[in-house]
Backbone and ligand atoms as CSV (ligand in chain L), in Angstrom:
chain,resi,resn,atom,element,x,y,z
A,1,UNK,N,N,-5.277,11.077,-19.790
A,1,UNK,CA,C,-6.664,10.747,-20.078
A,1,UNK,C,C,-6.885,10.824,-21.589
A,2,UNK,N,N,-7.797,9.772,-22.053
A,2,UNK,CA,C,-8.354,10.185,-23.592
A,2,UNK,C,C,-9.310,10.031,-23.897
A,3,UNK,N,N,-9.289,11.108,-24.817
A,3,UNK,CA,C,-10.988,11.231,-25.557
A,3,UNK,C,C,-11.443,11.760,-26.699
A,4,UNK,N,N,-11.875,10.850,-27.035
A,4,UNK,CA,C,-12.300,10.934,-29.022
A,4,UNK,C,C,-13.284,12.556,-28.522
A,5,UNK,N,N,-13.039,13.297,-29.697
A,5,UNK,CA,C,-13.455,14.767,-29.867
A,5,UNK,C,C,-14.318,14.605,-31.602
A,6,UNK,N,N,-15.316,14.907,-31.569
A,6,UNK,CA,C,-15.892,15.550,-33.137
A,6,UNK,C,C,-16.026,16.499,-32.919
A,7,UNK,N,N,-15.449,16.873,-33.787
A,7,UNK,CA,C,-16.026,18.549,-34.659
A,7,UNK,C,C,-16.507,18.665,-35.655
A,8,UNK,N,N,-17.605,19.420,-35.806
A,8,UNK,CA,C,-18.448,19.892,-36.946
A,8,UNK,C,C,-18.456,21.065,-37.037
A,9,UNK,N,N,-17.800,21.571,-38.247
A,9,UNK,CA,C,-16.996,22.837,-38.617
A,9,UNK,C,C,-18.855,23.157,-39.797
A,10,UNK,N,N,-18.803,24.294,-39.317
A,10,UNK,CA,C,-19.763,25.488,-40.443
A,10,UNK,C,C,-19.134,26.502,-40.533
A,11,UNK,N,N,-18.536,27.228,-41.290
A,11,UNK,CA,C,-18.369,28.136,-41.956
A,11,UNK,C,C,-19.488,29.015,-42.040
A,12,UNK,N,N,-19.737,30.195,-41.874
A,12,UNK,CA,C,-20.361,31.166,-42.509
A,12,UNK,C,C,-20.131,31.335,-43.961
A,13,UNK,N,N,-21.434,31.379,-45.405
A,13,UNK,CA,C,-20.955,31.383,-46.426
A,13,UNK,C,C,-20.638,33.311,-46.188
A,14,UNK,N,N,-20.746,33.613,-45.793
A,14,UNK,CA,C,-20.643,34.900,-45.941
A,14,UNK,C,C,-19.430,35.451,-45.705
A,15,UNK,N,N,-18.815,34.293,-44.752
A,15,UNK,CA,C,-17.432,34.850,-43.801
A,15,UNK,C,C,-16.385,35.353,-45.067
A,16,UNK,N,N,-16.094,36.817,-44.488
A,16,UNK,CA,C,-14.579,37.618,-45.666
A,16,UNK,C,C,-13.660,36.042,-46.021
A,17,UNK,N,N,-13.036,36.233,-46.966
A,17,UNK,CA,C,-12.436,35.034,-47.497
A,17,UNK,C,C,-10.679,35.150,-47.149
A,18,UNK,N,N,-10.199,36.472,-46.419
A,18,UNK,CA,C,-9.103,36.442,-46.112
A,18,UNK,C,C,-9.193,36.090,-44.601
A,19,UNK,N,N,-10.535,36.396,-43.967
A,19,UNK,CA,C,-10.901,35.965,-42.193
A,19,UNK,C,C,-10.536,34.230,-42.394
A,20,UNK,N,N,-11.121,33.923,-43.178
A,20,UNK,CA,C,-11.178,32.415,-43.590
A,20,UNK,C,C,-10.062,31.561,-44.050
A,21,UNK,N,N,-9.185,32.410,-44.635
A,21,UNK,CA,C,-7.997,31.585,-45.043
A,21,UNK,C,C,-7.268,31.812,-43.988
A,22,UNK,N,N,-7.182,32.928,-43.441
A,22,UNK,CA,C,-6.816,33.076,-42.466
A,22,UNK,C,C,-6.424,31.738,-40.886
A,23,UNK,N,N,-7.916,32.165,-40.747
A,23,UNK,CA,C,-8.482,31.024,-39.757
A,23,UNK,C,C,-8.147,29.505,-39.670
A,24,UNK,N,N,-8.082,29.487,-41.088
A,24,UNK,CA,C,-8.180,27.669,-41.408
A,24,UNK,C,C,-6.612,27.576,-41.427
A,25,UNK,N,N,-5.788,28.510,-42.128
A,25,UNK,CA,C,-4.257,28.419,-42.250
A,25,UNK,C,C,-4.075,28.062,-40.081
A,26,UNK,N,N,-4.186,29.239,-39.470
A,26,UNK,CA,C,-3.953,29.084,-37.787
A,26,UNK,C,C,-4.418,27.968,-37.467
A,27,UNK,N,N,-5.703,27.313,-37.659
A,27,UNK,CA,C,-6.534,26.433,-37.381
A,27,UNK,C,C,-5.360,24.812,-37.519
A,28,UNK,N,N,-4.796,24.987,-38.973
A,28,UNK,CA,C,-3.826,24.105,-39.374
A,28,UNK,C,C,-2.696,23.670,-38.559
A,29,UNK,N,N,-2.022,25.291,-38.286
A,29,UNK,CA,C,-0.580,25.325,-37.396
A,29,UNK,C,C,-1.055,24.985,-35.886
A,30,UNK,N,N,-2.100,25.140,-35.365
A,30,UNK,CA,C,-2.193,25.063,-33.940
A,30,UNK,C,C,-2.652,23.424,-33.937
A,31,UNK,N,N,-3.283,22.756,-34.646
A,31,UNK,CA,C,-3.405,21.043,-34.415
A,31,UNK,C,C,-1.990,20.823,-34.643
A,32,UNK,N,N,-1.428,20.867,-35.792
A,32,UNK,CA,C,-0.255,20.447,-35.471
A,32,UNK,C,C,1.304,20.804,-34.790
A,33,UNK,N,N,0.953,21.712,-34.290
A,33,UNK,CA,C,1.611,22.208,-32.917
A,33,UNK,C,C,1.252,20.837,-31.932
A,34,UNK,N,N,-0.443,20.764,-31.648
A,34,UNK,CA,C,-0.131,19.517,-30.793
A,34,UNK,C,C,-0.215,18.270,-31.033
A,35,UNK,N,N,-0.255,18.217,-32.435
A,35,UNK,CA,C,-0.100,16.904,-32.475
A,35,UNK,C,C,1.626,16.222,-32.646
A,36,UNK,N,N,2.574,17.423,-32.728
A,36,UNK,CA,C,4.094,17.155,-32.419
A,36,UNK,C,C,4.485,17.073,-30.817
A,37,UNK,N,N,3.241,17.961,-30.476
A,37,UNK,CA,C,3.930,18.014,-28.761
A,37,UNK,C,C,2.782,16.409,-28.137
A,38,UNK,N,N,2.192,15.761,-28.815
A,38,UNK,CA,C,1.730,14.340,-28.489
A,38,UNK,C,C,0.276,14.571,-28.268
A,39,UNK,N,N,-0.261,15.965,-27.736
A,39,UNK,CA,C,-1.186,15.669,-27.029
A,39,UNK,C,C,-2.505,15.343,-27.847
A,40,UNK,N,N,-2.483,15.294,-29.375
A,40,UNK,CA,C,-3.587,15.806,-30.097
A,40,UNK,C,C,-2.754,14.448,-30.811
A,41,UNK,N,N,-3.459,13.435,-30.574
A,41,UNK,CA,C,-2.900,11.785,-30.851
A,41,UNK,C,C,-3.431,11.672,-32.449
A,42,UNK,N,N,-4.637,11.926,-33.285
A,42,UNK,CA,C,-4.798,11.648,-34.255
A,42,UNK,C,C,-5.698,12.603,-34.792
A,43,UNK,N,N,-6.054,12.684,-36.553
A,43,UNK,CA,C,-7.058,13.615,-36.565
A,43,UNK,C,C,-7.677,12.450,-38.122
A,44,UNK,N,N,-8.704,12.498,-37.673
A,44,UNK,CA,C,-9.471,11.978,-38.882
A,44,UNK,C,C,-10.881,12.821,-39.958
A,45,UNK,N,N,-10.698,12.584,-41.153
A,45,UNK,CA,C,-11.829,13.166,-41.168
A,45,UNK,C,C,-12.895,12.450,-41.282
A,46,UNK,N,N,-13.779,12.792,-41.117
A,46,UNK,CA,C,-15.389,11.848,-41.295
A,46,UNK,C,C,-15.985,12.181,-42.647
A,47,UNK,N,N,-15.455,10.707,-43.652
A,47,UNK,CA,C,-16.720,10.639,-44.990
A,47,UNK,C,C,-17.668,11.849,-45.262
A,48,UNK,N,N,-17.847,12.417,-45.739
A,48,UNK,CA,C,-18.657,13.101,-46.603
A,48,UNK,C,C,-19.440,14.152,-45.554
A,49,UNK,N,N,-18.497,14.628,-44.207
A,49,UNK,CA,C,-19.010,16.041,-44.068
A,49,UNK,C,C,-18.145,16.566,-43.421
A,50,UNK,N,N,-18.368,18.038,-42.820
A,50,UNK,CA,C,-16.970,19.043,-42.612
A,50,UNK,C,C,-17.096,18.302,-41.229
A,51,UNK,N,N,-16.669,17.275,-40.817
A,51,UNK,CA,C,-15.898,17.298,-39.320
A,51,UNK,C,C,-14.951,16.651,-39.171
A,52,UNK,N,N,-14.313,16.377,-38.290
A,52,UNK,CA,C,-13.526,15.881,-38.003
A,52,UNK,C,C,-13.165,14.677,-36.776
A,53,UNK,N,N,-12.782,13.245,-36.612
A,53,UNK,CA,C,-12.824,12.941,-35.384
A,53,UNK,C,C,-11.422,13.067,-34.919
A,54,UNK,N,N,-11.149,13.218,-33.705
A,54,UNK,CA,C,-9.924,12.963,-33.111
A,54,UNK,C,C,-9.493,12.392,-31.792
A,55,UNK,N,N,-8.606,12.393,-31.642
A,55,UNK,CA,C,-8.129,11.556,-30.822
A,55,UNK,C,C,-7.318,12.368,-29.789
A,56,UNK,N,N,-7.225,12.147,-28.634
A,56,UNK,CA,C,-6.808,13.235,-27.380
A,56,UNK,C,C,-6.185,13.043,-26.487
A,57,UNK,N,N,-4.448,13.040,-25.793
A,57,UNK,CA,C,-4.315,12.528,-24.938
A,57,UNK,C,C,-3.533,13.363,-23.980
A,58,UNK,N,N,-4.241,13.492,-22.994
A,58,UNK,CA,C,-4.013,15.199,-22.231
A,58,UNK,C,C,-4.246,14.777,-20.797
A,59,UNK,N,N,-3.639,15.646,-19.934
A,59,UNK,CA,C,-3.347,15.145,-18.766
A,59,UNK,C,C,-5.271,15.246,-17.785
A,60,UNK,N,N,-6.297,16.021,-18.021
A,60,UNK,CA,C,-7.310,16.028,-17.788
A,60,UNK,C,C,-8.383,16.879,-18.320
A,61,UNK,N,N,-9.197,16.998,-17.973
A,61,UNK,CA,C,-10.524,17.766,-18.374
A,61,UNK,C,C,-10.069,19.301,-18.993
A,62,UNK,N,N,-9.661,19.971,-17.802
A,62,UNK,CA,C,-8.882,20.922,-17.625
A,62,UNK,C,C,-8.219,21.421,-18.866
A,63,UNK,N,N,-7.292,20.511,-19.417
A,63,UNK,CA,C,-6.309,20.655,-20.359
A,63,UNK,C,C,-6.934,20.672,-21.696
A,64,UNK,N,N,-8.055,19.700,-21.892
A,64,UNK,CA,C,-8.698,19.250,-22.902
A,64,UNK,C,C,-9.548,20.783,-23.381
A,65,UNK,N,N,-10.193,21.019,-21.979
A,65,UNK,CA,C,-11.160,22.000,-22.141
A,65,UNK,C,C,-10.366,23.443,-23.166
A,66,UNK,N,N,-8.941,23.646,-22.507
A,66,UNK,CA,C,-8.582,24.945,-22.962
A,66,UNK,C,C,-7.889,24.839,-24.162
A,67,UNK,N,N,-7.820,23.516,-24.607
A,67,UNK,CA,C,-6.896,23.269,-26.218
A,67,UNK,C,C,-8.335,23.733,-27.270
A,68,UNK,N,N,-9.404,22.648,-26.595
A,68,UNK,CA,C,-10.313,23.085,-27.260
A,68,UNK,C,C,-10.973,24.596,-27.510
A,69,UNK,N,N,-11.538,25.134,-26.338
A,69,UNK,CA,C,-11.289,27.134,-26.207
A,69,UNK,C,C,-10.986,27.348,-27.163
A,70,UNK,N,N,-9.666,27.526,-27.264
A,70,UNK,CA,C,-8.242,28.200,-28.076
A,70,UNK,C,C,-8.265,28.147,-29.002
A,71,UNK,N,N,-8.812,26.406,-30.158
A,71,UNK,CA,C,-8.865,26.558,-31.027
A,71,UNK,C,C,-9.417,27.465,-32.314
A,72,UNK,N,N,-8.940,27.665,-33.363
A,72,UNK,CA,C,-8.852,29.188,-34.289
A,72,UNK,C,C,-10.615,29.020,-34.803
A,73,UNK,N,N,-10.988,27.607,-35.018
A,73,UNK,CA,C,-12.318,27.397,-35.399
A,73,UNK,C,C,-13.117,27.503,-34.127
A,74,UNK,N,N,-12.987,27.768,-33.423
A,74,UNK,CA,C,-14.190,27.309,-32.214
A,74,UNK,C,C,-15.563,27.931,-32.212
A,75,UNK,N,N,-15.176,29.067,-32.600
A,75,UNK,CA,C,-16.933,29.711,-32.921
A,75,UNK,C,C,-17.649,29.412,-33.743
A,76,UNK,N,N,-16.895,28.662,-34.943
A,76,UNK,CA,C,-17.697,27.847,-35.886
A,76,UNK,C,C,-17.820,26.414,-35.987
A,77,UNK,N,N,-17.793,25.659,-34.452
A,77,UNK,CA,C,-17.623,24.701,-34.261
A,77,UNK,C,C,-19.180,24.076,-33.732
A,78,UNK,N,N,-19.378,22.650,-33.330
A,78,UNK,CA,C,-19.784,22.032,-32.457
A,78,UNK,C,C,-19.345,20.394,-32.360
A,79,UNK,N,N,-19.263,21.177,-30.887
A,79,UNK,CA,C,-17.422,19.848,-30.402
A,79,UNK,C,C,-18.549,19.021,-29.819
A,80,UNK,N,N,-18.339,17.726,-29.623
A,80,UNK,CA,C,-19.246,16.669,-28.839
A,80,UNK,C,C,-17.325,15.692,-28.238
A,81,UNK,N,N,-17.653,15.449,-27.007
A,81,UNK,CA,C,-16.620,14.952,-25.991
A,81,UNK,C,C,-16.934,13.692,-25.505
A,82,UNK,N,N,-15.825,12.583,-26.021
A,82,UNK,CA,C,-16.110,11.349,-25.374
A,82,UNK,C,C,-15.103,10.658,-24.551
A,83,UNK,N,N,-14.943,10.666,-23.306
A,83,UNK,CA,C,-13.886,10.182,-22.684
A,83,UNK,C,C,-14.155,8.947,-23.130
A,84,UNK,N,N,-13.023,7.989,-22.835
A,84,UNK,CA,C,-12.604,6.711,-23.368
A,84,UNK,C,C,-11.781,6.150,-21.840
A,85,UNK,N,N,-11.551,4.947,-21.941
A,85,UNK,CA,C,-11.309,3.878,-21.091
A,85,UNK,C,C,-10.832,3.056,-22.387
A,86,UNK,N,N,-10.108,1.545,-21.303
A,86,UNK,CA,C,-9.057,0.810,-21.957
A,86,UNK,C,C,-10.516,-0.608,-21.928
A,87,UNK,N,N,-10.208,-1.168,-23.146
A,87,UNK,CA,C,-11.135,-2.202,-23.408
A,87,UNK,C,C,-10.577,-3.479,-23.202
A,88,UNK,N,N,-11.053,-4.227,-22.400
A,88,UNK,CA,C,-10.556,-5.472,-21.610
A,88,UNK,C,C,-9.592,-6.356,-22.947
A,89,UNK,N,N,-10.558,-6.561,-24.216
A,89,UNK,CA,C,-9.973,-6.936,-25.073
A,89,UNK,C,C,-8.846,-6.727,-26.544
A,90,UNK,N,N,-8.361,-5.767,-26.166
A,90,UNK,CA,C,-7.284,-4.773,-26.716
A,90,UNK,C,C,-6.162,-5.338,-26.323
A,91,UNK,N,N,-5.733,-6.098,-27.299
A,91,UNK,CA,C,-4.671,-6.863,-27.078
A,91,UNK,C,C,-2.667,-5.696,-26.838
A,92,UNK,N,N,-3.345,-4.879,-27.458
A,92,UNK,CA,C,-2.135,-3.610,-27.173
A,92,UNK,C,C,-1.914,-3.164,-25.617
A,93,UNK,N,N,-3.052,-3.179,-25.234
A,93,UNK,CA,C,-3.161,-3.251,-23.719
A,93,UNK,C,C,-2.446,-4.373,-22.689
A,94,UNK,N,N,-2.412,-5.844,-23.348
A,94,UNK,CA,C,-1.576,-6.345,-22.243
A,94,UNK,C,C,-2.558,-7.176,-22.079
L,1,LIG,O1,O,-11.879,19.308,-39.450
L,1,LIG,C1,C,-11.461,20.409,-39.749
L,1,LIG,O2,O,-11.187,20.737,-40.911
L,1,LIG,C2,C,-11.183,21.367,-38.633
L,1,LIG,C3,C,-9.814,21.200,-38.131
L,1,LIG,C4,C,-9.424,20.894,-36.890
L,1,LIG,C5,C,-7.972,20.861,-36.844
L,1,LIG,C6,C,-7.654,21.181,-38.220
L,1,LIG,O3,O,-6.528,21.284,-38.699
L,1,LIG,O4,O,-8.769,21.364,-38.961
């Protein structure tokens, strides 16, 4: 299954600055953990603010739900979830 993911990362300005390097260093190694093991298909950032879009391709809801959980940012997140479907005219498709 896939599905474009945004994240909109806030930071606390207050947050300790070793919690933070911290965080963002794990934050780093765990996307690309999956984006070698396939499941975390792309990561983009979005023009001129802290988020991010991405791209997701995971066996269901389920799977999606607990990559997301897990992630090192999640408490300073807000994730918005868009499943996706194949577009008749997508010539990659066939
Ligand atoms: O968009 C960001 O900076 C947050 C993030 C998600 C995965 C990653 O490496 O950074």
């Amino acid at each position: 299954m896939l599905f474009a993911v945004k994240m909109d990362v806030a930071l606390p300005r207050d947050l300790d600055a070793d919690v933070r390097a911290d965080t963002l260093a794990r934050e780093k190694a765990y996307s690309q953990d999956l984006q070698r093991g396939g499941e975390w298909v792309s990561i983009w950032r979005m023009v001129g603010q802290y988020s991010n879009l991405s791209i997701f391709h995971v066996a269901d809801n389920e799977r999606l739900h607990e990559i997301l959980w897990n992630l090192p940012l999640f408490e300073f997140m807000t994730i918005e979830v868009t499943p996706l479907a194949q577009h008749p005219s997508d010539i990659a498709a066939g």
